[in-house]
C-alpha positions as CSV (number, residue, x, y, z in Angstrom):
1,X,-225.8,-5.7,27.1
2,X,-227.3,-2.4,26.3
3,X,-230.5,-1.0,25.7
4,X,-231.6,2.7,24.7
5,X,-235.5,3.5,24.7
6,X,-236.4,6.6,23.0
7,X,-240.3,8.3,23.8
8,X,-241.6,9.0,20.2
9,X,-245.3,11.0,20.8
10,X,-248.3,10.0,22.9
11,X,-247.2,6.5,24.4
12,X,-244.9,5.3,21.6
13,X,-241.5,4.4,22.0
14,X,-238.8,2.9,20.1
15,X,-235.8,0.9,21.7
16,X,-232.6,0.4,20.1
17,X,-230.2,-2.4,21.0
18,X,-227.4,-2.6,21.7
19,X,-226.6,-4.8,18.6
20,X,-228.6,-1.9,17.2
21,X,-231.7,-3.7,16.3
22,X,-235.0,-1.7,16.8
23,X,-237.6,-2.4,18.4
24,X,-241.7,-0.2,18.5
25,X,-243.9,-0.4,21.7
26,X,-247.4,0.9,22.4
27,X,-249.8,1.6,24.4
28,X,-253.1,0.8,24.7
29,X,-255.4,3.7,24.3
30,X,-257.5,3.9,27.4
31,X,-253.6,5.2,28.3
32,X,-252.9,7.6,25.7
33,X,-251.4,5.0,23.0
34,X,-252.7,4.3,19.7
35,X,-252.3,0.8,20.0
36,X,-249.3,0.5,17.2
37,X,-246.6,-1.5,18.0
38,X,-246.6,-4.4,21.2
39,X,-247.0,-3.4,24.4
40,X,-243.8,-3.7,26.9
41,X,-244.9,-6.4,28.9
42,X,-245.9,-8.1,25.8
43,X,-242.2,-8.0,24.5
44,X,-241.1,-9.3,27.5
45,X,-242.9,-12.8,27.5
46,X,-242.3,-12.9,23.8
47,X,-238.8,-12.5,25.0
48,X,-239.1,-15.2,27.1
49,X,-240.6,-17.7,24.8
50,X,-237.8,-17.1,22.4
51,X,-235.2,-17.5,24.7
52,X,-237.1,-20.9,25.7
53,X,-237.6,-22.0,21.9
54,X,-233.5,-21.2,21.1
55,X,-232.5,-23.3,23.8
56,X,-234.7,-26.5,22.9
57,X,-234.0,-26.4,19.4
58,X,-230.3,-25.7,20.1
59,X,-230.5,-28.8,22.9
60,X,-232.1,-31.3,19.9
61,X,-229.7,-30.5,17.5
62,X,-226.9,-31.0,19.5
63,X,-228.0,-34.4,20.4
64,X,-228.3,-35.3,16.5
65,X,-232.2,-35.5,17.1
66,X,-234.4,-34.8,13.8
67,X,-235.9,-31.7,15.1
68,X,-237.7,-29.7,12.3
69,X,-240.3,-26.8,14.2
70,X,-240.9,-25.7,17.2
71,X,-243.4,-23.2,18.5
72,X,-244.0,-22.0,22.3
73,X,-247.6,-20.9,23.2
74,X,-247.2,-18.8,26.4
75,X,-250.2,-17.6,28.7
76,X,-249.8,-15.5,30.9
77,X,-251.8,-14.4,34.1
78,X,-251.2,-11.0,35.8
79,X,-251.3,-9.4,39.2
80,X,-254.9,-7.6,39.9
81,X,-252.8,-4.7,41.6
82,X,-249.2,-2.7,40.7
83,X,-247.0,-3.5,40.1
84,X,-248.6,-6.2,37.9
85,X,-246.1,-8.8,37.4
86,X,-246.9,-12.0,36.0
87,X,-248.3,-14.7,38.9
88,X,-248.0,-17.9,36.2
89,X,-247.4,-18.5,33.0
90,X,-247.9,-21.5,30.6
91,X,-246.1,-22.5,28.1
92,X,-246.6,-24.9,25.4
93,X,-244.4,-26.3,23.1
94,X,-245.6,-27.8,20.1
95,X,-242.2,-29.9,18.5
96,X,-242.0,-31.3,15.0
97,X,-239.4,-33.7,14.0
98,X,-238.9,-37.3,13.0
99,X,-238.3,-40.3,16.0
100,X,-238.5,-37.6,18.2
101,X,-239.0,-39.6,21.9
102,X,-241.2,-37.4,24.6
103,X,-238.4,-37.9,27.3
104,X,-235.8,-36.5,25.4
105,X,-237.8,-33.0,24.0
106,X,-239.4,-33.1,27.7
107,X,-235.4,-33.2,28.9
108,X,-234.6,-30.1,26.6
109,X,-237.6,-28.2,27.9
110,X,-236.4,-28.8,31.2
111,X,-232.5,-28.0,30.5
112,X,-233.6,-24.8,29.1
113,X,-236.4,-23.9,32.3
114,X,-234.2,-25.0,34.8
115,X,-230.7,-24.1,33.7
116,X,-230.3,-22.0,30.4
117,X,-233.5,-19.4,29.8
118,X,-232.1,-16.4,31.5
119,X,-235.3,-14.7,30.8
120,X,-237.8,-17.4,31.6
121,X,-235.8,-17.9,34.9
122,X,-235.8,-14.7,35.7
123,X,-239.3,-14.1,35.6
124,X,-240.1,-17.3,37.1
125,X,-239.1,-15.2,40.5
126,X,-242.6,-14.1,40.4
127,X,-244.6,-16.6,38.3
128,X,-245.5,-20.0,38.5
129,X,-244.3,-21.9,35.6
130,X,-245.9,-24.3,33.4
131,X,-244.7,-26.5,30.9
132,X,-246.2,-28.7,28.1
133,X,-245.2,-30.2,25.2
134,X,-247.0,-31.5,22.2
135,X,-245.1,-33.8,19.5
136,X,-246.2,-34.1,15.9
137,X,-244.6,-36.6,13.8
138,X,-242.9,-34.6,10.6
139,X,-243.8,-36.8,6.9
């Protein structure tokens, strides 16, 4: 996997993947950014709760389970003092299928935070971790 980030002006830069998808960041301006595009550490929990959100959806439709949204909330607190990492983060998973038992979503979530989220794993080095789910019944 490969990654190229590219300083624009100011504090803008532009990443390009290596499946060469790009990708704006920001900022803020009380550092010399115009407040544009996401900020880099906001990237990388929104990496994280897509990483989390593939796997669960990809775990209830392997099991033949009626799944038909998901959604992950994350919150995240920071350290006071550089580097600031992230101390804990919450994430909450709001599920919407049909039939769908808590036990078996609450197992995905758990498959994907304990085994298969490379980036939620990772960063759970640092951070605690919290997980909740919330299950709405689809019409």
């Amino acid at each position: 996997m490969e990654c190229t980030v590219k300083w624009l002006d100011g504090m803008s830069f532009i990443a390009e993947t290596g499946t060469g998808h790009l990708v704006a960041m920001d900022g803020a301006p009380d550092a010399g950014g115009r407040d544009l595009a996401p900020r880099p550490m906001e990237l990388l929990l929104a990496g994280a709760g897509g990483c989390t959100a593939f796997d669960v959806v990809l775990i209830l439709k392997r099991g033949r389970h009626d799944v038909r949204g998901c959604s992950v909330r994350l919150q995240a607190d920071r350290a006071e003092s550089d580097p600031k990492v992230f101390t804990r983060i919450r994430f909450v998973y709001t599920i919407t299928g049909r039939n769908l038992k808590r036990e078996t979503v609450e197992r995905a979530v758990h498959l994907s935070a304990e085994k298969y989220c490379s980036a939620s794993i990772m960063l759970g080095k640092t951070a605690e971790m919290v997980h909740e789910v919330e299950l709405v019944e689809a019409a």
